[in-house]
C-alpha positions as CSV (number, residue, x, y, z in Angstrom):
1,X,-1.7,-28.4,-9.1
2,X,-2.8,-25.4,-7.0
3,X,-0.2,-23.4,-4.8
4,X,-0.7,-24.4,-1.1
5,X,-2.8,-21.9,1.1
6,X,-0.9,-18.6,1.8
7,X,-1.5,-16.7,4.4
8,X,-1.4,-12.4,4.7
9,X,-0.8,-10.2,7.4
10,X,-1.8,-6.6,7.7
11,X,-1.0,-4.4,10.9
12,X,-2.7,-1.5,9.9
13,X,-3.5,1.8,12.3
14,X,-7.4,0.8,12.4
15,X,-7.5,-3.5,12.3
16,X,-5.1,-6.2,12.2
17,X,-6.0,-8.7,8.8
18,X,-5.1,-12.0,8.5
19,X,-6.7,-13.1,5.1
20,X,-5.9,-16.5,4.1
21,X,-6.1,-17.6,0.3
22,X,-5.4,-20.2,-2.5
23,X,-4.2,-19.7,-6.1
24,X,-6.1,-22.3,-8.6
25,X,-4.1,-23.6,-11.5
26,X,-6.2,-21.2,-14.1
27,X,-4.8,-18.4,-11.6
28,X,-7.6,-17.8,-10.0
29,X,-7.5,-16.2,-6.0
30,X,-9.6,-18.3,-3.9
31,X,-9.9,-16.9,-0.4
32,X,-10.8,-19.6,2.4
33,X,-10.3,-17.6,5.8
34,X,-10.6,-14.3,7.3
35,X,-9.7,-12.9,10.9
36,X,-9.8,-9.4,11.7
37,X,-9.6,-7.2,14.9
38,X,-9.6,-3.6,15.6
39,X,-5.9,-2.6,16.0
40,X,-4.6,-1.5,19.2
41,X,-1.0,-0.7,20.0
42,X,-0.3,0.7,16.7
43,X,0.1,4.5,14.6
44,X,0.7,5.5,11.3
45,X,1.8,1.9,10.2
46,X,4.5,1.5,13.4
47,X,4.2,-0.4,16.6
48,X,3.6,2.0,19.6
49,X,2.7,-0.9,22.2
50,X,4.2,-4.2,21.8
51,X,2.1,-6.2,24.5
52,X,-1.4,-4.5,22.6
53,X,-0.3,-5.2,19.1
54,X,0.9,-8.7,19.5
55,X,-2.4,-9.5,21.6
56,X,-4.1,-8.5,18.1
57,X,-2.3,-10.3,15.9
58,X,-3.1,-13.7,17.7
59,X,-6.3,-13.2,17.9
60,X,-6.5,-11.9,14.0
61,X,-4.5,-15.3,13.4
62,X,-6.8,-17.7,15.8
63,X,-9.6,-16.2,13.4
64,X,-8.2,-17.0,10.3
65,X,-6.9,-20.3,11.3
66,X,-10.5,-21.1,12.6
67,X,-12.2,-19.5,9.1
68,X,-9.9,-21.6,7.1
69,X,-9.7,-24.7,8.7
70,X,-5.7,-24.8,9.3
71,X,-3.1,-23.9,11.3
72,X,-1.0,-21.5,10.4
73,X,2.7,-21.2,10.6
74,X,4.2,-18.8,8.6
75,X,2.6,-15.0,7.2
76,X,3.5,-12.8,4.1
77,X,3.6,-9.7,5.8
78,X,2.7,-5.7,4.7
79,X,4.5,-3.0,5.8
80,X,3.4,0.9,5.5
81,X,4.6,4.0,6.9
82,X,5.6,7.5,5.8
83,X,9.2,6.4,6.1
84,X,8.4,4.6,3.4
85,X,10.2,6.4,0.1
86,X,11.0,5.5,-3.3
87,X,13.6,6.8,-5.7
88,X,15.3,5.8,-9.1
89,X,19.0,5.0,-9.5
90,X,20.5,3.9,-12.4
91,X,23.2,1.4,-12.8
92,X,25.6,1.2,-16.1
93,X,28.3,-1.5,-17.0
94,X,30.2,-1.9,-20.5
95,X,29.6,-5.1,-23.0
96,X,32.7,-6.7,-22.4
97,X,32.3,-9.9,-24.8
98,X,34.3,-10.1,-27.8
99,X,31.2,-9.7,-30.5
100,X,29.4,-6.9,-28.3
101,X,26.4,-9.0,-27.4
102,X,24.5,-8.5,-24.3
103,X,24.1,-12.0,-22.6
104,X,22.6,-12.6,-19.2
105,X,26.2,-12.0,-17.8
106,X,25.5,-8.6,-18.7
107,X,22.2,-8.3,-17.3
108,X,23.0,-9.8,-14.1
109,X,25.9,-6.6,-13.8
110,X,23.6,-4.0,-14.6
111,X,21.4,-5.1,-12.1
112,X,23.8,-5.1,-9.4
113,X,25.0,-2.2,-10.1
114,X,21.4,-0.3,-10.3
115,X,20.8,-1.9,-6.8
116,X,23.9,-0.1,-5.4
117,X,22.5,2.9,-4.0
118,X,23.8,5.3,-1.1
119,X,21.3,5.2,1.8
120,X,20.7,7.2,5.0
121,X,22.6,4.4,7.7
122,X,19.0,3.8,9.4
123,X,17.3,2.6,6.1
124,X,16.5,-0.6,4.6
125,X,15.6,-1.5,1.4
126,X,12.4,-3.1,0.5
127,X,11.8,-3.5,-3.3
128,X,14.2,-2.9,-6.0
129,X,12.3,-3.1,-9.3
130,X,13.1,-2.9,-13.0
131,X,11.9,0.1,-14.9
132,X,13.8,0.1,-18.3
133,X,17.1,-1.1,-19.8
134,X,19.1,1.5,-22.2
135,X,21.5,0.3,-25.3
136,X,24.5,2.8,-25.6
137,X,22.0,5.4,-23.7
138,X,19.4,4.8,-26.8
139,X,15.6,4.9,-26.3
140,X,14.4,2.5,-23.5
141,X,14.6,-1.0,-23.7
142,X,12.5,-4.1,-22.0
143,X,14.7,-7.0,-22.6
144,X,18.1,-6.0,-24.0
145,X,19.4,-9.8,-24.1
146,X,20.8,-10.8,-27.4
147,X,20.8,-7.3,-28.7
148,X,24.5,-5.6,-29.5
149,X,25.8,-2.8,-27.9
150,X,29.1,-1.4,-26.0
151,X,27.5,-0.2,-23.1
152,X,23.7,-1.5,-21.2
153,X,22.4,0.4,-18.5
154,X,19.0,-0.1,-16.6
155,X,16.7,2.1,-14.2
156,X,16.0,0.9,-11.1
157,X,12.8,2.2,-8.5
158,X,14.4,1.3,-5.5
159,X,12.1,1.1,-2.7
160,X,13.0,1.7,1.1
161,X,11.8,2.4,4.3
162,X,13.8,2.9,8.5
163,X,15.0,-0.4,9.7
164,X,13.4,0.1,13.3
165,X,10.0,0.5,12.5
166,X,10.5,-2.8,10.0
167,X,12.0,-4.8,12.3
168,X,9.6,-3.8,15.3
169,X,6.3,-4.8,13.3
170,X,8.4,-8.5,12.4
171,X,9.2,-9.0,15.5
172,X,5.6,-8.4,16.9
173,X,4.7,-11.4,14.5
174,X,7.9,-13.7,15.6
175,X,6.7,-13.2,19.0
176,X,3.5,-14.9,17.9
177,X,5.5,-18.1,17.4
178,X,4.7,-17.6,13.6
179,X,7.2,-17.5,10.9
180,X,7.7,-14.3,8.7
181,X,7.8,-15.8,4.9
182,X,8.0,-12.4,2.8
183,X,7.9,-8.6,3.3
184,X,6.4,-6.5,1.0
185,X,4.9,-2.5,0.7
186,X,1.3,-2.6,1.1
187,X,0.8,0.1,-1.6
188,X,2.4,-2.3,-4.2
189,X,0.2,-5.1,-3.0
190,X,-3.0,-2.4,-2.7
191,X,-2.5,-1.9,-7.1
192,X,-1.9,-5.7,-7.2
193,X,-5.4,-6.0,-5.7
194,X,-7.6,-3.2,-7.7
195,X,-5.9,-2.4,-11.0
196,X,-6.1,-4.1,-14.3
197,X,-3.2,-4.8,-17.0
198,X,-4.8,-2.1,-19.4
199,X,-4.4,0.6,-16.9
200,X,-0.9,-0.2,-15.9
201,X,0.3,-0.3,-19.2
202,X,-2.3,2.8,-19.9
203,X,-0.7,5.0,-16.7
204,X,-2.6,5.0,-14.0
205,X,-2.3,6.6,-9.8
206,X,-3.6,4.3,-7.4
207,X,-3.9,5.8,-3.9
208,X,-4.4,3.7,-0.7
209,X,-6.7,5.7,1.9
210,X,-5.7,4.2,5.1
211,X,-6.6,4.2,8.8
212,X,-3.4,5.8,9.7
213,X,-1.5,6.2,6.7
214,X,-1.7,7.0,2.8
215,X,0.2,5.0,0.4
216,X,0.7,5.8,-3.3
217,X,1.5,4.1,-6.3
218,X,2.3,5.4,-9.8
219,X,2.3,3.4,-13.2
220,X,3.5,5.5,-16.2
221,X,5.3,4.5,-19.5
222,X,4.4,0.8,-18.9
223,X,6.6,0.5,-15.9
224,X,6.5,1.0,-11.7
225,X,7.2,4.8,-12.0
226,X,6.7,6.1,-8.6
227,X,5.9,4.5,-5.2
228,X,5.5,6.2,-1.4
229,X,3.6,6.9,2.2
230,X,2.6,9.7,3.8
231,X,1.9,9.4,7.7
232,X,-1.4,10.8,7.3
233,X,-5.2,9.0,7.3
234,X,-8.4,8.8,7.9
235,X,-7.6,8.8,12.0
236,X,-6.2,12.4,11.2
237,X,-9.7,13.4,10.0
238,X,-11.5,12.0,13.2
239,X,-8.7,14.1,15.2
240,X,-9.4,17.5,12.8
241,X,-13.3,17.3,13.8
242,X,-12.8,16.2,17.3
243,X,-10.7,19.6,17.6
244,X,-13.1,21.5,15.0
245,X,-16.0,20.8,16.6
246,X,-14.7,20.4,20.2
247,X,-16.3,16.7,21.0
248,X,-14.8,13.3,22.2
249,X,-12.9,11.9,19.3
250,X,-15.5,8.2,19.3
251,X,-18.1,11.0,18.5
252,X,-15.7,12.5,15.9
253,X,-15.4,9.3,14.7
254,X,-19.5,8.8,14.4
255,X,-20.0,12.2,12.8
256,X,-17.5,11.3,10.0
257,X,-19.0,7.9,9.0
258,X,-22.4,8.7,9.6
259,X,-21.9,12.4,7.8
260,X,-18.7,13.1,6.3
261,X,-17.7,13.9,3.2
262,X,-14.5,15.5,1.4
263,X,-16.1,18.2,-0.5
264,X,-19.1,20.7,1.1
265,X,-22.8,20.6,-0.5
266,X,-24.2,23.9,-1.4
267,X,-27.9,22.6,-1.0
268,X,-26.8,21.0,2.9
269,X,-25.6,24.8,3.8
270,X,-28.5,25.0,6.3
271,X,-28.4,21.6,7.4
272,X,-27.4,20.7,11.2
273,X,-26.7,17.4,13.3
274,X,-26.5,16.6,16.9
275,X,-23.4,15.8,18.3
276,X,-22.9,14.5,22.2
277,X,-20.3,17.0,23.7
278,X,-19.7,14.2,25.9
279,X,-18.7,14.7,30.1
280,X,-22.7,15.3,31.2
281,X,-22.9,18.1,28.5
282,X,-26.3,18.2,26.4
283,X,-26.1,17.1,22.8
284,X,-25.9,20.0,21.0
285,X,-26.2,21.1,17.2
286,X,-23.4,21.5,14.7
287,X,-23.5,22.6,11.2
288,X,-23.1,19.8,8.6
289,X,-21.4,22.5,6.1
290,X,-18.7,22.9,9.0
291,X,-18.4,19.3,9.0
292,X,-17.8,18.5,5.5
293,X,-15.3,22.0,5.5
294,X,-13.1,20.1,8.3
295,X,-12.8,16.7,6.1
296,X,-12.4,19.0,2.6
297,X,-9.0,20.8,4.2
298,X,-7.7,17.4,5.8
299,X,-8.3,15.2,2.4
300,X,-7.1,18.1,-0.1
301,X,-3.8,18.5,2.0
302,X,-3.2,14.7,1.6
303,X,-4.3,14.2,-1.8
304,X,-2.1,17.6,-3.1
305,X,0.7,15.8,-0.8
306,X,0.7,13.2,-3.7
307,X,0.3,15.5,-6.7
308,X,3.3,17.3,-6.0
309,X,5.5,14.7,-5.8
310,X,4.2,13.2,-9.3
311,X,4.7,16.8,-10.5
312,X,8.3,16.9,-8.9
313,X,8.4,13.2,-11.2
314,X,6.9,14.9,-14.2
315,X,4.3,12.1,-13.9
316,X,0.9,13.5,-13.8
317,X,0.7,13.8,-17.8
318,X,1.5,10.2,-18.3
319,X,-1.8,9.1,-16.2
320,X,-4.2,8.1,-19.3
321,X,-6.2,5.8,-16.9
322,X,-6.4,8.6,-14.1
323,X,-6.9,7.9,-10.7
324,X,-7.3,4.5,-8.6
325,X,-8.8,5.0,-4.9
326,X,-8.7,2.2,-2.7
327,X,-8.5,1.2,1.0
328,X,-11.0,2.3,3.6
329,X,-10.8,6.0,3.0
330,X,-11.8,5.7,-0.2
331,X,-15.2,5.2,1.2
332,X,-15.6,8.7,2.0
333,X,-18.7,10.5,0.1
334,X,-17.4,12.7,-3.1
335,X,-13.7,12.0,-2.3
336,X,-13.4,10.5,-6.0
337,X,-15.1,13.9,-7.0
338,X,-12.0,15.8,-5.0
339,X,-9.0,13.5,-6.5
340,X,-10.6,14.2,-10.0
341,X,-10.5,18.2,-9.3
342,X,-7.3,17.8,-7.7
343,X,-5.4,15.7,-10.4
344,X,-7.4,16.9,-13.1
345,X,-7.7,13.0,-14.0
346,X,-10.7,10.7,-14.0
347,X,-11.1,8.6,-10.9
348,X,-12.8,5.1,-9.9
349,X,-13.4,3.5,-6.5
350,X,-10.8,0.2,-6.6
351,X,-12.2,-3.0,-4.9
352,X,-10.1,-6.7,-5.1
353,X,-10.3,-8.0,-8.6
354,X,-10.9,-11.6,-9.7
355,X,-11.6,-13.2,-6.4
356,X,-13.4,-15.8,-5.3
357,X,-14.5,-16.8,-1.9
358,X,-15.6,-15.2,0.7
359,X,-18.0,-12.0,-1.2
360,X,-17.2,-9.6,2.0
361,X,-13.3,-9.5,1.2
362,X,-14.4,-9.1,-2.9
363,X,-17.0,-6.4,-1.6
364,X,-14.3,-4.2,0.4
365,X,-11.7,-1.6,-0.9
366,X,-10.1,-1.8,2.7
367,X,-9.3,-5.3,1.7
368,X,-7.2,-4.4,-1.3
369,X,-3.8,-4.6,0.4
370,X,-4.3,-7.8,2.2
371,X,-5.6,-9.5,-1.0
372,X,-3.1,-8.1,-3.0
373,X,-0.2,-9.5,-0.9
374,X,-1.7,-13.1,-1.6
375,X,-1.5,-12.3,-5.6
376,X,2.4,-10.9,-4.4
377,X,3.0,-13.9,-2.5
378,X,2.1,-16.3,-5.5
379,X,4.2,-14.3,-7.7
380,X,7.5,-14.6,-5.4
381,X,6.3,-18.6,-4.4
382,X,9.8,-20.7,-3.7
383,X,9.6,-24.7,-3.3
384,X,11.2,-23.8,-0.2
385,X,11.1,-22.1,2.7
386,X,12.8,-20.0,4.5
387,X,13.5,-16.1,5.2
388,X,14.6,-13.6,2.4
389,X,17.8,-12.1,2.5
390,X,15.8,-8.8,2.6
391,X,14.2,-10.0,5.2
392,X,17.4,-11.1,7.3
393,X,18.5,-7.6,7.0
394,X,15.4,-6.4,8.2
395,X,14.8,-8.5,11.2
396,X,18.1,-8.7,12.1
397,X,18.4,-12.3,12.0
């Protein structure tokens, strides 16, 4: 018996998603509706105007529900943002049974305690996710149940993010008069989406380039080893060359679809393109080596933004499958030549894996996310409904 429709909700910086989708019984993604519209009202991943962003939602919704033949009542819901952090905390109880065996009693401690972490007042928690268990502090462990031992503890990647900027982009969607099912980081769904067992169990970075954020996640040593956002994207970039090159920032924004790329050409040195100064002024000529200069200083700062924190995390050497780029960013000409120079890893464009349905949500790394929540959603699926505890914390509720 297939899972009834779900339906996923992304707010991004540059369009509001609403991708609706099925999961067959062989566990296949079937997806059955799409609605999309460019975003207005938010930045970075965080509500700026209420009235614009909610007016995009409903019509991303009215879309979908038209697309896929349904109306739709409840949403599974992203969130991004470089509030969004990640850290490990580790949690430790004694065996207190009389033989020394480690039963699900155990377990159920250890995991309690790993959740307990000290948090800045104005932060939320979003994920908490096993990494590995540890027998009397021995080599790691992945399921210590049964085993004997006098003391279990466990790692735990504890994701979490400010409680306004959660709550505000919830709300948006409540004042839709549509119900909030789930919550969930969009860089978690994104490597859902685009990478395969092998490389998670291999190592493997898979960055999200977004309209208004970048969001990062790290699998090493067959577990979720590192997860984040910065609050930069590919609307920084349009800014940089709107500055740089002293033009309206719609004509920035031509320039770097129609011409940018993140590292300069040697044989293009020469090479010039018109630009419209805009304000009566006559186009004039700019240098494409100037261009691509501009988008190679923006796109190097973001992408050594990651590398250092896997550094900080001693990560980088565990990466055997290198380097996942996904999202609409990931677009940009020779930007999988940078990451590769950068990290020192190889690197692959990620697009949605095993889908079926409609070929331009398969076709599009900007889809990623929003398909990957789906996949999220049929993981976490409950016979009934209702709001998560997380959720209640976030929204207030």
């Amino acid at each position: 018996m297939n899972l009834p429709p779900v339906v996923a909700l992304e707010i991004g910086t540059t369009k509001v998603r609403a991708l609706v989708g099925e999961l067959t019984e062989e566990g296949q993604l079937v997806i059955s509706g799409l609605g999309e519209c460019p975003s207005r009202g938010v930045r970075k991943g965080e509500i700026i105007d209420f009235d614009n962003a909610l007016s995009c939602v409903r019509e991303a919704l009215q879309q979908a529900e038209e697309n896929g033949h349904l109306t739709i009542n409840q949403v599974h819901l992203l969130v991004s943002g470089g509030h969004i952090r990640s850290l490990v905390n580790r949690g430790a109880v004694p065996v207190l049974n009389d033989e020394g065996e480690i039963t699900a009693e155990e377990i159920e401690r250890v995991e309690e305690m790993a959740r307990a972490v000290s948090l800045p007042t104005d932060h939320e928690i979003l994920h908490t996710i096993r990494q590995h268990f540890y027998v009397n502090d021995g080599q790691a462990v992945v399921k210590p149940e049964g085993m004997e031992g006098a003391r279990l503890a466990l790692d735990m990647l504890i994701l979490h993010g400010l409680r306004n900027p959660m709550r505000n982009i919830v709300k948006v969607v409540r004042s839709a008069q549509v119900d909030v099912q789930d919550v969930a980081f969009s860089g978690l769904c994104a490597a859902l989406a685009v990478l395969t067992p092998a490389e998670k169990n291999n190592g493997a970075l898979m960055i999200d380039l977004g309209g208004g954020t970048t969001d990062y996640v790290a699998y090493a040593e067959e577990r979720l080893a590192d997860a984040g956002a910065f609050a930069v994207g590919g609307d920084h970039l349009s800014n940089d060359l709107a500055f740089g090159l002293r033009i309206p920032l719609a004509e920035a924004e031509r320039v770097k679809l129609e011409y940018g790329a993140a590292l300069s050409d040697l044989s293009l040195r020469n090479q010039t393109v018109s630009v419209n100064p805009g304000t009566g002024q006559p186009p004039r000529m700019v240098r494409l080596a100037d261009v691509h200069t501009i988008m190679h200083v923006r796109m190097e700062e973001t992408l050594v933004l990651i590398r250092e924190q896997l550094r900080q995390n001693k990560l980088i050497s565990k990466l055997g499958s290198g380097v996942v780029l996904t999202g609409g960013g990931a677009r940009l000409k020779k930007v999988d030549q940078l990451a590769e120079k950068i990290f020192g890893l190889p690197c692959r464009l990620g697009r949605p894996r095993d889908v079926n349905g409609l070929t331009l949500v398969m076709e599009q790394p900007e889809c990623a996310a929003v398909v990957g929540m789906l996949r999220y959603a049929a993981r976490t699926f409950r016979p009934t409904s209702g709001i998560f505890d997380r959720l209640r914390k976030i929204v207030g509720i």
